[in-house]
N, C-alpha and C positions, 0 to 999 in steps of 0.2 A: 340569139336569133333576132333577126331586124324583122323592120313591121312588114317588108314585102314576105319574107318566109311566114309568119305569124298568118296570113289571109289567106296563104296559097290552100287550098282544099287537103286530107288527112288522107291519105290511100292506104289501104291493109293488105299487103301480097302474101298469100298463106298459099305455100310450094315447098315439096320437100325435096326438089331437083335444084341445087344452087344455080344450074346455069340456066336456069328458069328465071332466078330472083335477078340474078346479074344482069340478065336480059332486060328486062322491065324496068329496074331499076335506072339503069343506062339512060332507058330512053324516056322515061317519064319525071326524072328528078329536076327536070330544069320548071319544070311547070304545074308538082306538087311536091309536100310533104311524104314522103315513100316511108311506111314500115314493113318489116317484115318479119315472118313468122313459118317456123322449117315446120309446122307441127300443128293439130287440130286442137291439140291441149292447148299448146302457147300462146295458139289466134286468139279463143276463148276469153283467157286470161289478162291480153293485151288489149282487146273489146272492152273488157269492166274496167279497166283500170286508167284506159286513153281511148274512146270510142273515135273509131273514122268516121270518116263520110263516105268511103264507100269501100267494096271488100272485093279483092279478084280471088278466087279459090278453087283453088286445084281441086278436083273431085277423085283421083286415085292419092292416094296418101294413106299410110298403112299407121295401121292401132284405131286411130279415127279417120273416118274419109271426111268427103267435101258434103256429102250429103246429109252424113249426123252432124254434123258443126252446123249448118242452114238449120237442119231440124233444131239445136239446141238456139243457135242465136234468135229465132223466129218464136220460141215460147220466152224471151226474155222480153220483158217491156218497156225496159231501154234500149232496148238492141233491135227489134223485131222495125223500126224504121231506116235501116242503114241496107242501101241495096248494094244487092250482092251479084257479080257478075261470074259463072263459072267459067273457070279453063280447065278445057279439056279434048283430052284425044279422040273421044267417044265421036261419033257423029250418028249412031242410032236415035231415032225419033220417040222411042219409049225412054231413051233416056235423058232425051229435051223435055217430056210431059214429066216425067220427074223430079225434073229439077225447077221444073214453072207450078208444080203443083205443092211444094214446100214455098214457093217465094222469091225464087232467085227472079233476077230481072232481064237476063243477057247471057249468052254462052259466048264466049272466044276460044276459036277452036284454034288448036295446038298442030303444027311449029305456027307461033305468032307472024302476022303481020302488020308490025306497028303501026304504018296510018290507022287501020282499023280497029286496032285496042283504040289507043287514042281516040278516034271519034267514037264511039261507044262511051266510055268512061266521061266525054265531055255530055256527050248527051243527058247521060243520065245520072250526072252532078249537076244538070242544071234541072233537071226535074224535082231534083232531091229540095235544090236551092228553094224553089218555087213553093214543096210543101213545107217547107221549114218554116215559110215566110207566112203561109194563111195559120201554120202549129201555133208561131207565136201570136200571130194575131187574135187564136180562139183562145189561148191561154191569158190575155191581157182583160181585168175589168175596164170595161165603158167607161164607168164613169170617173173610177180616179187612177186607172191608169200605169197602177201596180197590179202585179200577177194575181190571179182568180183563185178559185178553190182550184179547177183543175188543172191548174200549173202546180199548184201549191203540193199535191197528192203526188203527183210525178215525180216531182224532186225531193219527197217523203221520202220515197220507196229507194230511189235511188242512194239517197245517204242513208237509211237503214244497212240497207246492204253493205254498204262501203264502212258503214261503223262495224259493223261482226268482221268485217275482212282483217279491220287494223284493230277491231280491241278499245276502241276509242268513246270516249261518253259523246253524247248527244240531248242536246236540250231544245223543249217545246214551250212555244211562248203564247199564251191565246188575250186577247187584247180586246175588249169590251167598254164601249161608249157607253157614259154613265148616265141616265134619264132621259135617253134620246129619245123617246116618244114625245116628251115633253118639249124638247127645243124643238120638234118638230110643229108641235100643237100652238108650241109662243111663237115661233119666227117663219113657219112655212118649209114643207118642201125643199124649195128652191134654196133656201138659207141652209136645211137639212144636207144637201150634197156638197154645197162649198163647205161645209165644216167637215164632213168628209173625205173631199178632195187633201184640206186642210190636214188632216189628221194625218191619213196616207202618208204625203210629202214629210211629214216631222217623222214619223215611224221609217222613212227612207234613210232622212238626214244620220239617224243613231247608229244605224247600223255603217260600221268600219270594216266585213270583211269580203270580199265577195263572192263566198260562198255559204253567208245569210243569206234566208229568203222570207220577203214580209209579202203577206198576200190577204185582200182582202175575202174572206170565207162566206160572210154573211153581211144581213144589211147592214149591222152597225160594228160587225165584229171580226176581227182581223187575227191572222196568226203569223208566227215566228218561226223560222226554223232555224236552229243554231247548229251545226254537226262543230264533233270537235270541241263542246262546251261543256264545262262542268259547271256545279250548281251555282256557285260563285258566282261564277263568271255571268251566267243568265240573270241570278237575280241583280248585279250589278248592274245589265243592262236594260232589265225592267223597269228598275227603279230610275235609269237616266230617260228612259222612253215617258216612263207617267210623270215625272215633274218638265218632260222638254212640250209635251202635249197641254198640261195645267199650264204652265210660261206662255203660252199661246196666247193665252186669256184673250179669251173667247167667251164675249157673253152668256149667260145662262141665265136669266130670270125665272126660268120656269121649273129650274134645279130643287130641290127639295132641302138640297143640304150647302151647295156651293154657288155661289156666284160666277164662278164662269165652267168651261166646259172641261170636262175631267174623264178619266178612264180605269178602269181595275183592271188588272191583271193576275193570270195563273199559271205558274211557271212550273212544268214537271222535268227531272233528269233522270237518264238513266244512261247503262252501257250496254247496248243490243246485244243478245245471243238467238241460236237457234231457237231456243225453247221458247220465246218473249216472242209477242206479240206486237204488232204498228200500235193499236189500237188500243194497247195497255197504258202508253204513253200520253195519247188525244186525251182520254178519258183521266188520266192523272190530273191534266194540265183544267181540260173542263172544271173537274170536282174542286181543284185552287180555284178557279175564278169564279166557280158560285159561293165557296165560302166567303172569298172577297167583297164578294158582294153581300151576302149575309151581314159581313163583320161592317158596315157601313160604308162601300165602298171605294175611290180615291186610293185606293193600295194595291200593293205586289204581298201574294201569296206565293211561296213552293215548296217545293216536297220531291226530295232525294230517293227513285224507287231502288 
């Protein structure tokens, strides 16, 4: 695939009429990414697995129609921002308030007339475009410029899910600036956030995959998410994370134990199921970085659940 198809926008046609799909496909391939889906099961399926940007869907389709797929894709919280335009033969007015009262965004009413998909579909890929753009901007910390707690919790949720689908471990990294109240108290504030800008950027630099996510959580403390990671593998990256941060040397006078500035870490693994909890994992990872801390700080703690 070349970089022009890679930017082109993701469209999801869910029709269980082939000369439905042939139709659209036709006319809208030269100017997106076209998927398709004969089936309200498939669509589902092909949503978690490769999310669009936006979704045309049939509302008659038998087993599942158009309007339990909206109902299911609209309680997902990855899904529930991807608009959905229906097609359909219907032209009753209770079943426009139907389908705008679940969340769809646009009807195209059926036998098509392609200028008017098209304009529709462009409109409201450029709407989408617009909230994606202020999503990321609420998701970025101010001040250094890596993802926030709540980018960090989205894409939590999202690779949990994605771990129980394939079976796959997943590691949590939690990452804690050692006596920062103190380099705060010796060098100021303002010295306080360049060393955290500082930090940030070297927590950037370590990670190689790009489906890591380092995100600063709190004021001095930052987490990791690893999908795909066995315990190994995390504590290996721990440990290259807190000696690439101490390499910094970064003064610290006011350290209790080190001359320049340093970090502990708590690293938890586990391999998600049904039964397990987000929250079993946070709190693993938490309970390593307090005992790190305990045990004198400057170290990687973890624990295989």
């Amino acid at each position: 695939m070349d970089a022009n198809s890679k930017a082109k926008p993701r469209i999801l046609i869910v029709d269980d009429v082939p000369v439905n799909c042939r139709l659209l496909l036709e006319s809208l391939k030269g100017e997106y990414r076209i998927d398709i889906a004969t089936s309200g099961e498939q669509a589902l399926m092909m949503v978690v697995d490769n999310p669009p940007d936006l979704i045309l869907l049939d509302i008659m389709m038998p087993r599942m129609d158009g309007y339990q797929v909206c109902e299911r894709l609209k309680q997902d919280n990855s899904a529930q921002e991807i608009p959905i335009i229906f097609l359909t033969a219907k032209n009753s007015k209770e079943d426009e308030a139907k389908g705008f009262e679940w969340g769809v965004v646009d009807y195209i009413s059926k036998p098509f007339y392609i200028p008017v998909v098209k304009a529709r579909i462009k409109t409201h890929l450029e709407q989408k475009r617009r909230c994606d753009l202020l999503n990321r901007l609420a998701s970025i910390d101010a001040l250094t410029g890596i993802p926030n707690r709540r980018h960090f919790t989205d894409v939590f949720e999202v690779e949990w899910r994605r771990a129980i689908r394939g079976g796959s471990s997943m590691s949590v990294m939690l990452v804690d600036v050692d006596y920062f109240k103190q380099y705060n108290d010796t060098y100021g504030h303002s010295a306080g956030d360049e060393c955290l800008k500082r930090i940030a950027r070297s927590l950037q630099v370590s990670l190689n995959r790009p489906g890591d996510c380092a995100a600063r959580i709190g004021g001095e403390e930052f987490a990791i998410l690893l999908p795909e990671t066995d315990a190994l593998g995390a504590a290996m990256l721990a440990e290259r994370i807190r000696s690439g941060i101490e390499g910094l040397r970064i003064p610290h006078e006011g350290s209790a134990r080190f001359e320049v500035v340093t970090v502990s870490a708590g690293v938890a693994t586990t391999t998600p199921n049904d039964n397990t909890e987000r929250s079993t994992l946070l709190n693993a990872a938490d309970e390593m970085l307090y005992q790190a801390k305990e045990k004198g700080r400057n170290q990687v703690l973890g624990r295989e659940l």
